[in-house]
C-alpha positions, 0 to 999 in steps of 0.5 A: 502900128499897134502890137501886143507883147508877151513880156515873158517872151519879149525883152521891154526895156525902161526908163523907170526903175521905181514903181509904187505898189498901190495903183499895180495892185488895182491895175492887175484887178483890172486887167482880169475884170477885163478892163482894156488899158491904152497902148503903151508907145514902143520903140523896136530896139531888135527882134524880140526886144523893145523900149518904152518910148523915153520921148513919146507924146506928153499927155498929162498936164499937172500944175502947168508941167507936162507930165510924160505917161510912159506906160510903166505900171500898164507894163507891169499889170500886164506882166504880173497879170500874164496878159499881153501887153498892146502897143504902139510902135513909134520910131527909135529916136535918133540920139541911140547910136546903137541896140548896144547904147539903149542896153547900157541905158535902159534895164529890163523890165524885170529889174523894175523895184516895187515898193509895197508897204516900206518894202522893196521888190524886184518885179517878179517877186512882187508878181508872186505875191500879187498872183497868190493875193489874186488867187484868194481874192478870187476864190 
């Protein structure tokens, strides 16, 4: 089943906490040229709360290791771009015992680090400056 998420009124949770600026930066431009991005896979954790899908189908194929596409920096274009983000939803895995397990696991989105240029940022503060770049490049 495929939804999209508003990840400022949703809860996505993550494998990942390490993000590179770089390919952010040209997602984000993407998504407002109007660029249509893949749907990440999502397990439905609670109501409003989700996580990127740690076991979801492997995609890539570098130098004979299956690589996993988790949809990470989709997610944060996304949410740095304030567009929603369109998923599919895939069954929670049964090695979680718990809503409880998967938060001690897995953080929230927001906690995501970005590097740009030697310096580290927490998600939003990164969109901050992403947004005011976009801006200027824009006008």
């Amino acid at each position: 089943m495929i939804v999209t998420l508003d990840l400022h009124r949703v809860t996505l949770r993550t494998f990942e906490n390490y993000k590179g600026a770089e390919k952010i930066r040209d997602m984000v431009r993407g998504i407002f040229s109007g660029q249509i991005f893949t749907p990440v896979f999502v397990s439905q954790i609670a109501e409003d709360e989700y996580l990127i899908d740690p076991n979801q189908p492997k995609k890539k194929r570098e130098r004979s290791v299956v690589l996993c596409d988790g949809g990470h920096k989709r997610a944060v274009s996304h949410y740095i771009a304030e567009r929603p983000l369109v998923c599919q939803l895939t069954p929670l895995v049964s090695i979680f015992k718990s809503a409880g397990d998967i938060r001690k696991r897995y953080s929230v989105l927001q906690k995501l680090v970005i590097e740009d240029n030697g310096r580290k940022y927490l998600l939003d503060d990164f969109a901050r400056i992403v947004r005011a770049e976009e801006i200027i490049v824009s006008a």
